[in-house]
Backbone as CSV, one residue per row, in Angstrom:
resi,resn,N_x,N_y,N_z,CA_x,CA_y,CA_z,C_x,C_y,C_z
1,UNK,255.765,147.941,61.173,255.995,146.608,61.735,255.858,146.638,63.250
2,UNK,254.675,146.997,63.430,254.449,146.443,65.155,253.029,147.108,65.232
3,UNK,252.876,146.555,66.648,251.385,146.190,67.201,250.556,147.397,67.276
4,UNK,249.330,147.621,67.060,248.762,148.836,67.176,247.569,148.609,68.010
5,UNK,247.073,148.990,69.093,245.716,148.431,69.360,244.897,149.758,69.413
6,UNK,243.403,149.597,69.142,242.383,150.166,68.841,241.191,149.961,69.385
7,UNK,240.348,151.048,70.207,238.841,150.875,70.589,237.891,151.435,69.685
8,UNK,237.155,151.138,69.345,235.830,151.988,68.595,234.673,151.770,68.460
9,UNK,234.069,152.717,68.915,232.245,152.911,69.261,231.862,153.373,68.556
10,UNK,230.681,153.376,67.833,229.651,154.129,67.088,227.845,154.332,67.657
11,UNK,227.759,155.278,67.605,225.942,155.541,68.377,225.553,156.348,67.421
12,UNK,223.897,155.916,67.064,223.105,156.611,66.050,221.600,156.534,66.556
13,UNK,221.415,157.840,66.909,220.468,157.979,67.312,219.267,158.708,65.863
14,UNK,217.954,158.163,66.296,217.065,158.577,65.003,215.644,158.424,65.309
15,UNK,215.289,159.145,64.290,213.689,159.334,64.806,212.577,159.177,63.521
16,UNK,211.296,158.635,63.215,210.789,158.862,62.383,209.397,159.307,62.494
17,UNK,209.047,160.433,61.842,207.582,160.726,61.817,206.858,160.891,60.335
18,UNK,205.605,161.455,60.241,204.726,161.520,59.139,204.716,163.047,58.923
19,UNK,205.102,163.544,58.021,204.049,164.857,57.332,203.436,164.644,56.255
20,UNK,202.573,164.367,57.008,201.512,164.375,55.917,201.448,162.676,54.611
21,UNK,201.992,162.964,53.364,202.515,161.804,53.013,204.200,161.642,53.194
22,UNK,204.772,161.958,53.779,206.006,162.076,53.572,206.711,161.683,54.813
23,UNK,207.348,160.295,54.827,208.225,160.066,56.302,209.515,160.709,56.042
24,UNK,209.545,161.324,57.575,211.242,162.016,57.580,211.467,161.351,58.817
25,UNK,213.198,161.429,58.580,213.961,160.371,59.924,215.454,161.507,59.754
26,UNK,215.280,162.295,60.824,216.395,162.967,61.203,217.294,162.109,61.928
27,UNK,218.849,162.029,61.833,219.670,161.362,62.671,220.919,162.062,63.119
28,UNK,221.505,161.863,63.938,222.679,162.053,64.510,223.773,160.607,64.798
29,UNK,224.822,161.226,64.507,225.863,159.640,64.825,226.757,160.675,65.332
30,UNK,227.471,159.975,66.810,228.912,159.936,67.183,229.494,159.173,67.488
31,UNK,231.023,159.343,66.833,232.224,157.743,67.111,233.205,158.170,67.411
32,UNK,233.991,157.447,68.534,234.930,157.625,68.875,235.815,156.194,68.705
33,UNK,237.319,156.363,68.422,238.412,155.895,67.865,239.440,156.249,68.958
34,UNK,240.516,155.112,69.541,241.027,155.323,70.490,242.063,154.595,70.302
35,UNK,243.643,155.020,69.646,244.910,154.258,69.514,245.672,154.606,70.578
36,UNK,246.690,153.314,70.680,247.823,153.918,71.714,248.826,153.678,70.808
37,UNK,248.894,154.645,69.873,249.952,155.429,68.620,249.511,156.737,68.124
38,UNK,250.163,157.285,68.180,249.415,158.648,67.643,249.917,159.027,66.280
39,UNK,250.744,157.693,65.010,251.273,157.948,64.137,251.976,158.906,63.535
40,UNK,253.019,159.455,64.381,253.514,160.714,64.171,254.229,160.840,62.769
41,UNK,255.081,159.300,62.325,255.658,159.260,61.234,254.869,159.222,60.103
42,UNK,253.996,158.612,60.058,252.640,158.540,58.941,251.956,159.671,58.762
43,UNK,252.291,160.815,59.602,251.476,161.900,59.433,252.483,162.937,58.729
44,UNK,253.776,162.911,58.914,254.798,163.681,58.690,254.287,164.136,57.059
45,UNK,253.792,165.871,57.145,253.570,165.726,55.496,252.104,166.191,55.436
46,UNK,251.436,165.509,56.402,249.787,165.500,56.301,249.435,166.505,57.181
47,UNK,249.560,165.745,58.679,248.893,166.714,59.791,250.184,166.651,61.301
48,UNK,251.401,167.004,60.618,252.203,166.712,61.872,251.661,167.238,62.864
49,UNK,251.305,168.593,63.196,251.593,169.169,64.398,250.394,168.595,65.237
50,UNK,249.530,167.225,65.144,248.387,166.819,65.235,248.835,165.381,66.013
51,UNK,249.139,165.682,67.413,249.276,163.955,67.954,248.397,163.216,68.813
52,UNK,247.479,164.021,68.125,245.924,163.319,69.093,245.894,161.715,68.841
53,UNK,245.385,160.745,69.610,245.609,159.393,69.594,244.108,158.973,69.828
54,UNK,242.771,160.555,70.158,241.279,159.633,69.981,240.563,160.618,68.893
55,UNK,240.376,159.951,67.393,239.665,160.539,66.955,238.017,160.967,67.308
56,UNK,237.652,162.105,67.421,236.353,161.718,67.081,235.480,162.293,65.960
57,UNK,234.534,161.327,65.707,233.727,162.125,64.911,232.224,162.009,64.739
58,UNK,231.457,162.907,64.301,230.238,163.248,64.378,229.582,163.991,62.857
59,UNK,228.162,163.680,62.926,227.908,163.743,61.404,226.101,163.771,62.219
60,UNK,225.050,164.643,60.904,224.216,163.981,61.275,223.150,164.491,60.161
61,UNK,221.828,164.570,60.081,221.414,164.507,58.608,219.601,164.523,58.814
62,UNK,219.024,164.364,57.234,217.469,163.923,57.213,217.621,163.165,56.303
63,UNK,216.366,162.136,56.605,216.318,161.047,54.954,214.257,161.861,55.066
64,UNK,213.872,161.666,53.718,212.690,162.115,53.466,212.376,160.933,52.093
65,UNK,211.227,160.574,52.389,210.547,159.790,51.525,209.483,159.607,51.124
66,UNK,208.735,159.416,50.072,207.255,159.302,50.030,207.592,158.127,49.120
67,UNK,205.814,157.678,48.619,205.176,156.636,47.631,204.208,156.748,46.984
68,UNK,204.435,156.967,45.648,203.356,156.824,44.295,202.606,156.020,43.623
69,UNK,201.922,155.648,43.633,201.534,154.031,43.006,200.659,154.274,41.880
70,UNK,200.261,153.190,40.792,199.430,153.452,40.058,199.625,151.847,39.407
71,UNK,198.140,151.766,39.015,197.716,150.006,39.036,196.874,150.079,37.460
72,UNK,197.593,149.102,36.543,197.191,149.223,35.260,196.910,147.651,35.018
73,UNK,195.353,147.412,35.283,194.850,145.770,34.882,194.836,145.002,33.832
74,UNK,194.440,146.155,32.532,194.834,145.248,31.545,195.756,145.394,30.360
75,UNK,197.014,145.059,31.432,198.420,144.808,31.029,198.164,143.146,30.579
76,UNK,198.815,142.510,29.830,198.788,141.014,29.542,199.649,140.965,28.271
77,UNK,200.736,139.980,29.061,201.794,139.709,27.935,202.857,138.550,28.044
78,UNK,202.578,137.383,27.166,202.717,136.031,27.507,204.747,136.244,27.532
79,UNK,204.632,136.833,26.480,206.280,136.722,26.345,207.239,137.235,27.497
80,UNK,207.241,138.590,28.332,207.490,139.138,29.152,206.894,138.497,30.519
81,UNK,205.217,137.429,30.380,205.294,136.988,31.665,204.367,137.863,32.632
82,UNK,203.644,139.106,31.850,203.391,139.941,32.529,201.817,139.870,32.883
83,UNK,201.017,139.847,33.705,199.558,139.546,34.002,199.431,141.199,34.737
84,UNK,198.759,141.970,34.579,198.681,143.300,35.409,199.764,144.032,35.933
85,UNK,199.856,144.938,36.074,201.032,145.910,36.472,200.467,147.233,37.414
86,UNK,201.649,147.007,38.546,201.581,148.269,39.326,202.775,148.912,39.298
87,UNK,202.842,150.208,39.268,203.771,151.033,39.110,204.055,151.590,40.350
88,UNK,205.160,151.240,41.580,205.595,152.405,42.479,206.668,153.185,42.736
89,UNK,206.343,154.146,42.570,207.401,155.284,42.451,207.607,156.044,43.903
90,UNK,209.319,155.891,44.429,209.470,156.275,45.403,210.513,157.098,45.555
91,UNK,210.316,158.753,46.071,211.200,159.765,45.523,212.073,159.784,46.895
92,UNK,213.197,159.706,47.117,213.795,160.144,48.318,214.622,161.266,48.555
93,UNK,215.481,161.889,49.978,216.080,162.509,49.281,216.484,162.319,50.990
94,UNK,218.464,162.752,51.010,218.873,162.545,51.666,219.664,163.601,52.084
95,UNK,219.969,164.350,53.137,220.890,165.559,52.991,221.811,165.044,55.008
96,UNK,223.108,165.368,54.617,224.035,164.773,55.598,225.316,165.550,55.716
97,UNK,225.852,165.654,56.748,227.279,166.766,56.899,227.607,166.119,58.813
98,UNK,228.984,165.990,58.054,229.763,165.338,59.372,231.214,166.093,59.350
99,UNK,231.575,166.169,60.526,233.277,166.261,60.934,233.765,166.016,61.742
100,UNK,235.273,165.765,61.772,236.120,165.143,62.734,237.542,165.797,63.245
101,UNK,237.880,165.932,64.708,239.239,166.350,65.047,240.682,165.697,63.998
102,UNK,240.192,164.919,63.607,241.249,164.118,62.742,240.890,163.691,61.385
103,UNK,241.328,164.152,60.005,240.983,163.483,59.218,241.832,162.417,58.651
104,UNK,240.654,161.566,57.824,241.349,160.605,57.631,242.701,159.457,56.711
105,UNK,242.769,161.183,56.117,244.577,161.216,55.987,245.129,161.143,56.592
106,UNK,245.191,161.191,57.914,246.176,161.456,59.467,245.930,160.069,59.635
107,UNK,245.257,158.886,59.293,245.320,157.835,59.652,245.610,156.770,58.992
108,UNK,246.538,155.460,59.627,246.834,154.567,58.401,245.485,153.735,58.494
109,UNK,245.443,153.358,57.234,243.734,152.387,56.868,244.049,151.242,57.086
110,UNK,243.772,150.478,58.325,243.322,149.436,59.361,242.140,148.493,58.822
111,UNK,241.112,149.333,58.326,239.756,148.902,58.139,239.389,150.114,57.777
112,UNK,238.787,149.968,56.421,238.096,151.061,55.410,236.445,151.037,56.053
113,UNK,236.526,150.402,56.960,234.923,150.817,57.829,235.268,151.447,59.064
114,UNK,236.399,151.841,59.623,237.150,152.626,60.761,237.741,153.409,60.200
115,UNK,238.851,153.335,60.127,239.882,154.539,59.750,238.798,155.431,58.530
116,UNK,238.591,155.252,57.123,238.157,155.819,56.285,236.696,156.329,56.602
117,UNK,236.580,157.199,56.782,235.037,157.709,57.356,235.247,159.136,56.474
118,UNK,234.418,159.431,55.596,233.895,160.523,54.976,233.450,161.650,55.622
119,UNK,233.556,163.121,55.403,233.703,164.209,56.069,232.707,165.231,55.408
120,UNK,232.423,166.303,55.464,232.115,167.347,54.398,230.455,167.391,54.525
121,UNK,229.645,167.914,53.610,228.316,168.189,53.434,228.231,167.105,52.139
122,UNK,226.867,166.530,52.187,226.436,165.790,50.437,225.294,165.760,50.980
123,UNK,224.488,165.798,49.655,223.147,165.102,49.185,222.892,164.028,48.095
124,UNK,221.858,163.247,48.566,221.391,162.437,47.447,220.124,162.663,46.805
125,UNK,219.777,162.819,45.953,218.450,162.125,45.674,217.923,160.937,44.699
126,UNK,217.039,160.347,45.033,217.265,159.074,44.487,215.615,158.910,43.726
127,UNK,214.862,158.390,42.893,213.511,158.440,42.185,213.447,156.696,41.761
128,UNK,213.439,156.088,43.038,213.148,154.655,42.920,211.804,154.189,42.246
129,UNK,212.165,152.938,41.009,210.937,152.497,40.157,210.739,151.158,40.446
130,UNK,209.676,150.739,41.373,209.233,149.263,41.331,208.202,148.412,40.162
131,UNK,208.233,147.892,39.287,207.144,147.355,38.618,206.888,145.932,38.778
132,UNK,205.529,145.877,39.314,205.351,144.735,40.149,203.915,144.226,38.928
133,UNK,204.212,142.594,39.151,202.960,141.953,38.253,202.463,140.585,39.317
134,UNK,201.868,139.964,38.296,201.449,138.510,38.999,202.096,137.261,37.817
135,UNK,202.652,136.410,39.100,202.983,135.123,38.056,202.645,134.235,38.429
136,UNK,202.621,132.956,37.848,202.256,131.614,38.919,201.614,130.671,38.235
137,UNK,200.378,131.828,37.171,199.290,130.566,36.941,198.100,130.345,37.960
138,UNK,196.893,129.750,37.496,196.082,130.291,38.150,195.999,128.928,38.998
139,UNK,195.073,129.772,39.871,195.459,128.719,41.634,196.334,128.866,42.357
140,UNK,197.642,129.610,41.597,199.443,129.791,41.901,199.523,131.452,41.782
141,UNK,198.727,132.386,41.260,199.191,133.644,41.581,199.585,134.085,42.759
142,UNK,200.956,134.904,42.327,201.794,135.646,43.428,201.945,137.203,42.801
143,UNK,202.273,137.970,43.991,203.367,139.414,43.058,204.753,139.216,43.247
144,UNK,204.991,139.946,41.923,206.365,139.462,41.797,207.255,141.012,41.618
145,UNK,207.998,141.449,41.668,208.873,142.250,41.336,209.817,142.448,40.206
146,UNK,208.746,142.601,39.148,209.891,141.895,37.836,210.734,143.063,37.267
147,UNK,210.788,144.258,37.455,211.743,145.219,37.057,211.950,146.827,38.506
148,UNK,213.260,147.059,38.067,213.492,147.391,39.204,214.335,148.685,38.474
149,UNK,214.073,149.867,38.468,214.905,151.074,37.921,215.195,152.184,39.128
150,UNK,216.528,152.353,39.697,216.840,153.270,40.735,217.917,154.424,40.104
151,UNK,217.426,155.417,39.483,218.387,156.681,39.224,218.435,157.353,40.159
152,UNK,219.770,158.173,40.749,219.988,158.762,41.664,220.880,160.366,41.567
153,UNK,221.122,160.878,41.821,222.120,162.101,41.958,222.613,162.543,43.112
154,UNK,223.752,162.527,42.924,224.559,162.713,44.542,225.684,164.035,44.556
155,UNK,225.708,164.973,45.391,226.640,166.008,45.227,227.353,166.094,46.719
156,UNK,228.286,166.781,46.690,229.192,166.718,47.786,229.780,168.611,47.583
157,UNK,230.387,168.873,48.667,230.915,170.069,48.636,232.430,170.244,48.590
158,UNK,233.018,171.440,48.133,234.381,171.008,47.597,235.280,170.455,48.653
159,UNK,234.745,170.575,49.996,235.831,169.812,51.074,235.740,168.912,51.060
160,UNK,234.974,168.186,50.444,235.201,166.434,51.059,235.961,166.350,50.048
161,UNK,237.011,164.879,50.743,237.620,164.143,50.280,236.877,163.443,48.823
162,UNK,237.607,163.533,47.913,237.178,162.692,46.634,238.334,161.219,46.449
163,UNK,238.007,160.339,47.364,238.585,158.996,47.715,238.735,158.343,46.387
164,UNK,237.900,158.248,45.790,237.638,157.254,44.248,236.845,158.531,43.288
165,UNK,237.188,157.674,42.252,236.438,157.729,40.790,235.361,157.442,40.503
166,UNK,235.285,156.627,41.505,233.786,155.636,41.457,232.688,155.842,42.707
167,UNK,232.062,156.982,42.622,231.384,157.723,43.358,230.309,156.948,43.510
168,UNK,229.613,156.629,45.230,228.335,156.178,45.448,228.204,156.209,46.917
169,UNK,227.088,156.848,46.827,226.166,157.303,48.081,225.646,156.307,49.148
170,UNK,225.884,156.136,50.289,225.309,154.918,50.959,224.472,155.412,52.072
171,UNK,223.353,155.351,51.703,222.077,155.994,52.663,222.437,155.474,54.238
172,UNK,222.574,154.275,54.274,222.533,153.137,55.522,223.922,153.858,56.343
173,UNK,224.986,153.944,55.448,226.064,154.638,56.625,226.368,155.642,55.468
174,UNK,226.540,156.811,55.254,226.786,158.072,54.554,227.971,158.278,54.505
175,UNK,229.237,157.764,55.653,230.373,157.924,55.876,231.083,156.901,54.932
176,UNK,230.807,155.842,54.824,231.190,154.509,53.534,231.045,155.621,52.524
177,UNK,230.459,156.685,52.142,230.594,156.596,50.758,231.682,156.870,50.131
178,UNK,231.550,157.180,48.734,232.560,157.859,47.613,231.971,159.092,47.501
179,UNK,232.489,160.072,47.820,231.702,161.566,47.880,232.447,162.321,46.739
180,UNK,231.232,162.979,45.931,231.885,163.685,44.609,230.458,164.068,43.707
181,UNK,230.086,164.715,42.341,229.497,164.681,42.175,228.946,163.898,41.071
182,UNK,227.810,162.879,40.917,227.571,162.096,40.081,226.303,161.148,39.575
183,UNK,225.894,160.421,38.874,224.739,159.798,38.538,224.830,158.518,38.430
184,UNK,224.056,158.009,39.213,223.967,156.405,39.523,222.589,155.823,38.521
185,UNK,222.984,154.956,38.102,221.855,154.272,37.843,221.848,152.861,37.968
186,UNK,220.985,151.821,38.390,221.373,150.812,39.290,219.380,150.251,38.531
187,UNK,219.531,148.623,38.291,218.155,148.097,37.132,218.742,146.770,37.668
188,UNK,217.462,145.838,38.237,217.208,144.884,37.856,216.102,144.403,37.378
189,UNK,216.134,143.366,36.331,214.870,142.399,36.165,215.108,140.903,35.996
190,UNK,213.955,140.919,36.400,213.650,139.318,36.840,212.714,138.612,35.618
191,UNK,213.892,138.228,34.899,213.254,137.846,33.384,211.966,136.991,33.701
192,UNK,212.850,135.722,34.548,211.971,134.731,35.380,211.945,134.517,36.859
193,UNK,211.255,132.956,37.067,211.442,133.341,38.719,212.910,132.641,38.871
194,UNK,213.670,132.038,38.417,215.019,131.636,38.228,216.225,132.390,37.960
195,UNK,215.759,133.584,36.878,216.768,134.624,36.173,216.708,135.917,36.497
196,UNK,217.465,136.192,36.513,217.630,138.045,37.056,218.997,138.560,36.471
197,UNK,218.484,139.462,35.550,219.743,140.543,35.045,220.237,141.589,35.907
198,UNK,220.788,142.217,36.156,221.584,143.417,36.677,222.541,144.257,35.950
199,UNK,222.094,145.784,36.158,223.210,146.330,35.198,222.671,147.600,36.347
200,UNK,224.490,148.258,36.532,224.825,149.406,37.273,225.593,150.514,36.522
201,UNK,225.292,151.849,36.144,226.287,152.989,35.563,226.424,153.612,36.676
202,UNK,227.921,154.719,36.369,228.013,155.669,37.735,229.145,156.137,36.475
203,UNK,227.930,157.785,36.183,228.513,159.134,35.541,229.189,160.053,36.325
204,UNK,230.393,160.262,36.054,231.187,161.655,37.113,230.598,163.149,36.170
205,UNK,229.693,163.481,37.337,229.152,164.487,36.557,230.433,165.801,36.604
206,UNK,231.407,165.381,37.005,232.830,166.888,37.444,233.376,166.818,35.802
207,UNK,233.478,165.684,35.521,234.358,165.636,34.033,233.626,164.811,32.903
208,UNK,232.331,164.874,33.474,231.428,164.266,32.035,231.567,162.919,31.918
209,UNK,231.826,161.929,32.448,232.438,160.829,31.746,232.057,160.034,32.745
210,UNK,231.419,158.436,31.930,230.980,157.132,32.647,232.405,156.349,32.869
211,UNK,232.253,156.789,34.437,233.207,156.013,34.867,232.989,154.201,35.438
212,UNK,232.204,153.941,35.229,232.202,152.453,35.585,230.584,151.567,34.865
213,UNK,230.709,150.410,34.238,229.622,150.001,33.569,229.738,148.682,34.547
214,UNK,228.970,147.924,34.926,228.581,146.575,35.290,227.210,145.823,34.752
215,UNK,227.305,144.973,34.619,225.966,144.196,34.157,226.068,142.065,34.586
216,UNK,225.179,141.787,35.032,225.431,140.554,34.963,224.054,139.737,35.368
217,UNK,224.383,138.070,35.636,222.919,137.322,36.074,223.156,137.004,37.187
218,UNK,222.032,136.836,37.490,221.976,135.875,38.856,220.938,134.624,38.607
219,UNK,221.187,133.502,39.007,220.648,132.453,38.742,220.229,131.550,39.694
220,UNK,218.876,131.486,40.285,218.429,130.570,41.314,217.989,128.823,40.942
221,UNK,218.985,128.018,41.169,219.063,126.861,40.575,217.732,126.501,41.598
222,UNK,217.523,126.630,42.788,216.398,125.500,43.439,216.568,127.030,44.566
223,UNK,215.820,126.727,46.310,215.635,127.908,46.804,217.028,126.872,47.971
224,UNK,218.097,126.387,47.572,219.155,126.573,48.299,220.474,126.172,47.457
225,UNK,220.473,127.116,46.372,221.422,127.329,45.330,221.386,128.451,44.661
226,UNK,221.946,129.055,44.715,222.148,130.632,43.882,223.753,130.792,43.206
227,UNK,223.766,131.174,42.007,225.072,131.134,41.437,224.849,132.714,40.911
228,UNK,226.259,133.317,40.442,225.651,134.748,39.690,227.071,134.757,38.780
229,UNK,227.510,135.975,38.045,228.233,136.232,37.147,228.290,137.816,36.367
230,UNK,229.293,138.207,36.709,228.898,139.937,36.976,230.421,139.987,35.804
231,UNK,230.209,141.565,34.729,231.356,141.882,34.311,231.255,143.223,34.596
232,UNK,232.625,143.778,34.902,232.564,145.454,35.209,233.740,146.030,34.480
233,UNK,233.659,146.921,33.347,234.745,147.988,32.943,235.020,149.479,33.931
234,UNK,235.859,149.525,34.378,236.388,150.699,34.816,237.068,151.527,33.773
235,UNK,236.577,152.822,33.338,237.547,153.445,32.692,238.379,154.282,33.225
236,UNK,238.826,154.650,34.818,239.480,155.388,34.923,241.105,154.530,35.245
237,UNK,241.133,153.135,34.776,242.258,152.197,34.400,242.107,151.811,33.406
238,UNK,240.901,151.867,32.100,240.748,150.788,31.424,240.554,149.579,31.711
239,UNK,240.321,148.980,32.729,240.077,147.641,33.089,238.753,146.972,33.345
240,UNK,238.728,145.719,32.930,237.508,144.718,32.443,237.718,143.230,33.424
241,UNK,236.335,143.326,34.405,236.809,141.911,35.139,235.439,141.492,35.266
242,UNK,235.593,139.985,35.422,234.345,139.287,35.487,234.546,138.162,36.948
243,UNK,233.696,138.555,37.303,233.443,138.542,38.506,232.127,136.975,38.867
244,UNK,232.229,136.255,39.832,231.435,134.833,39.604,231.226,133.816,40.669
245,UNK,230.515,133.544,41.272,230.326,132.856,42.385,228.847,132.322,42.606
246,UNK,229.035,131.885,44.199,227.500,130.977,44.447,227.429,130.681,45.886
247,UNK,226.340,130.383,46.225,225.808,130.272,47.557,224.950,129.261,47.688
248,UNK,225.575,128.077,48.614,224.594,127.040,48.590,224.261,126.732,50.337
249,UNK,223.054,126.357,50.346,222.781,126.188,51.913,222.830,124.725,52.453
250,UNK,223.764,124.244,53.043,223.887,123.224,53.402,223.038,122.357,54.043
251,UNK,222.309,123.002,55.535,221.271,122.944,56.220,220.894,123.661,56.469
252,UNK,219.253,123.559,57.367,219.203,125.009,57.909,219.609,125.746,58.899
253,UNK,221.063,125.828,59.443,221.838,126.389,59.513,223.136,126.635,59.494
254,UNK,223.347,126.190,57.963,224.701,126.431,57.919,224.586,126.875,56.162
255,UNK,225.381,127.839,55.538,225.379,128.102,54.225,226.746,128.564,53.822
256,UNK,227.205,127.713,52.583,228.290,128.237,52.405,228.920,128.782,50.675
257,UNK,229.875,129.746,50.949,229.770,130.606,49.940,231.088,130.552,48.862
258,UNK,231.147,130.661,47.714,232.494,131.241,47.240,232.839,132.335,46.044
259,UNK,233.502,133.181,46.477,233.714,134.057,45.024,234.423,134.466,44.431
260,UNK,235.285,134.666,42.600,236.324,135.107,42.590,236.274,136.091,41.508
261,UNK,237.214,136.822,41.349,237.002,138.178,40.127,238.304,137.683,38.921
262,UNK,238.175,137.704,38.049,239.264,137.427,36.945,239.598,138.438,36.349
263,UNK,240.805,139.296,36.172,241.155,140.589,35.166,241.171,140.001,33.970
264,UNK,240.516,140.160,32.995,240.694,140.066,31.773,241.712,140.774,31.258
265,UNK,242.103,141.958,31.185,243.325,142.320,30.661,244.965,141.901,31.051
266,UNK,245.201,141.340,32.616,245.812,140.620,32.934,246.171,139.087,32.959
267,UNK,245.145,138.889,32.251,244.718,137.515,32.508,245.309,136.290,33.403
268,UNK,244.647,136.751,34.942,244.992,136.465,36.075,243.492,137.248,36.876
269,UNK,243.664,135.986,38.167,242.504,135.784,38.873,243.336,137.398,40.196
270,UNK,242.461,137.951,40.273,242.486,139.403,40.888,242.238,138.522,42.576
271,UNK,241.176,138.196,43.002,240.327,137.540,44.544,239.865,136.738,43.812
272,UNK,239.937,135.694,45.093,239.322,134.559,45.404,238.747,134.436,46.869
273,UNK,238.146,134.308,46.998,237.318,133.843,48.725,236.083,132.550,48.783
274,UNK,235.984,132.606,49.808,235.206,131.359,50.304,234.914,131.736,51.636
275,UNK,233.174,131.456,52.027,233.022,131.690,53.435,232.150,130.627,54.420
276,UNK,231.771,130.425,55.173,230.873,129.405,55.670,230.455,130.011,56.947
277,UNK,229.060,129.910,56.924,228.211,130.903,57.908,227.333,129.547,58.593
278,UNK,227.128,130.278,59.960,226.320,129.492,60.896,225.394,130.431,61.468
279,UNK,224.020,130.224,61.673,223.520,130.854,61.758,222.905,130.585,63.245
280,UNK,222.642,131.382,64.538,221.985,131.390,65.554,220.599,132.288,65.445
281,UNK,219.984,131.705,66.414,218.744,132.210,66.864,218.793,133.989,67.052
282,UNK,219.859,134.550,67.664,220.006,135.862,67.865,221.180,136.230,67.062
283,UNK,222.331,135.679,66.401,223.104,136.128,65.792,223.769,135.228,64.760
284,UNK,224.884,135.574,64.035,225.374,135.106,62.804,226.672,134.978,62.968
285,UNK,227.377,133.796,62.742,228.684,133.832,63.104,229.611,133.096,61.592
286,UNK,230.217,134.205,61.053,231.017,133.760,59.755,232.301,133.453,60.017
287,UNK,233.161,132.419,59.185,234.238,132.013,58.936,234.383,132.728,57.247
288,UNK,235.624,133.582,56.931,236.162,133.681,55.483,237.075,133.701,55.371
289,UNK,237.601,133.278,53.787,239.194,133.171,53.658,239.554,133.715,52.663
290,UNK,239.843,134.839,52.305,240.036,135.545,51.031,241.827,135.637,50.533
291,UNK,241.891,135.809,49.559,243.563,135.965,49.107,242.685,136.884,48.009
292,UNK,243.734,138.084,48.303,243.583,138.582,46.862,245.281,139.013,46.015
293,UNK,245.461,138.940,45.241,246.662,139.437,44.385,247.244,140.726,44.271
């Protein structure tokens, strides 16, 4: 019960070149974290003898990528929608290791994008599937992106923190993730140009077992209306929630949003939120109001 104040910087420096077919982008990140508390009581247990008050930390890595393609013309199939097919296959692979004077047990969680920052060595690799056709009708052909298959594998080393059950790799910041070892698999298709299914697994490869199933639609009523409807079982609670919202654009610049999750086994609304965004020429400025239970 009292005031805590906080500075924090982040810098990521990066680079990308060609070998050959293959882009690599080596990076480096350092952040520094700066309280005037050094949580001595919150640590009691964890890291007493530790009353440093600026964390820092540093991490840094390669992403490597290539692209496969292959173009099959006479594909044709009224039911599926399908006029020709290209196949691109894109293999990545990600390898990353960071550490910090402070971990982030020694800190109370403020913001799970500050305080919680991931530690240790991991890799990903990921074997992204695009299958792309033409729709439209003739005079009206476009490409379209009608199925979408991303399997992945992610490992971590026994020091990192294993935060969740629900392990997943985040290329864009590596420190967000859930570090542990496991198999993602992540599919959409775009039945139509209106409909789109989604379905996500994530296997804990440590104890064998699918720890989380999701699947749901998304539905583009006109191109400034989008509604969707997602259900997800967790088994490491047993729990089943369906999840449901929409995004409508008011003008062109203003769009506003709302979303809420329902526990089915509780039967009671888990979150609710609502947001309303304005959009500038150089930046984005949101209003949200969330309650959750």
């Amino acid at each position: 019960d009292q005031d805590v104040n906080r500075f924090d910087t982040r810098h990521e420096f990066s680079s990308t070149f060609a070998l050959g077919p293959v882009n690599v982008t080596p990076f480096l990140v350092g952040r520094a974290t700066a309280y005037d508390n050094d949580f001595a009581s919150f640590r009691r247990g964890t890291d007493p003898g530790n009353n440093d008050k600026l964390r820092l930390w540093y991490s840094g890595g390669v992403r490597a990528s290539t692209g496969i393609q292959h173009v099959d013309d006479t594909i044709e199939n009224r039911f599926l929608d399908l006029h020709r097919l290209r196949h691109v296959i894109e293999p990545s692979l990600t390898l990353w290791a960071a550490g910090t004077n402070l971990k982030q047990n020694a800190l109370p969680v403020y913001d799970e994008a500050v305080e919680s920052l991931a530690e240790g060595a991991a890799a990903k690799f990921s074997l992204a599937n695009t299958f792309q056709t033409y729709r439209g009708g003739e005079g009206r052909w476009r490409s379209v992106d009608f199925l979408k298959i991303d399997p992945s594998l992610q490992f971590a080393t026994s020091d990192t923190d294993r935060e969740s059950p629900l392990k997943r790799f985040f290329d864009y910041r590596p420190e967000y993730s859930q570090l542990g070892d496991a198999f993602n698999l992540d599919m959409v298709w775009q039945t139509t140009d209106a409909v789109a299914v989604t379905f996500n697994q994530i296997y804990d490869l440590d104890i064998h077992q699918t720890q989380r199933i999701s699947t749901g639609v998304v539905l583009d009523h006109s191109a400034d209306f989008r509604t969707f409807v997602e259900m997800h079982y967790l088994h490491p609670t047993e729990s089943t929630f369906v999840s449901f919202g929409g995004e409508y654009r008011l003008t062109r610049k203003y769009v506003i949003g709302a979303t809420a999750t329902y526990d089915v086994d509780a039967t009671a609304f888990q979150e609710v939120s609502t947001r309303l965004t304005r959009e500038f020429p150089s930046f984005t400025l949101a209003m949200k109001l969330r309650y959750n239970s």
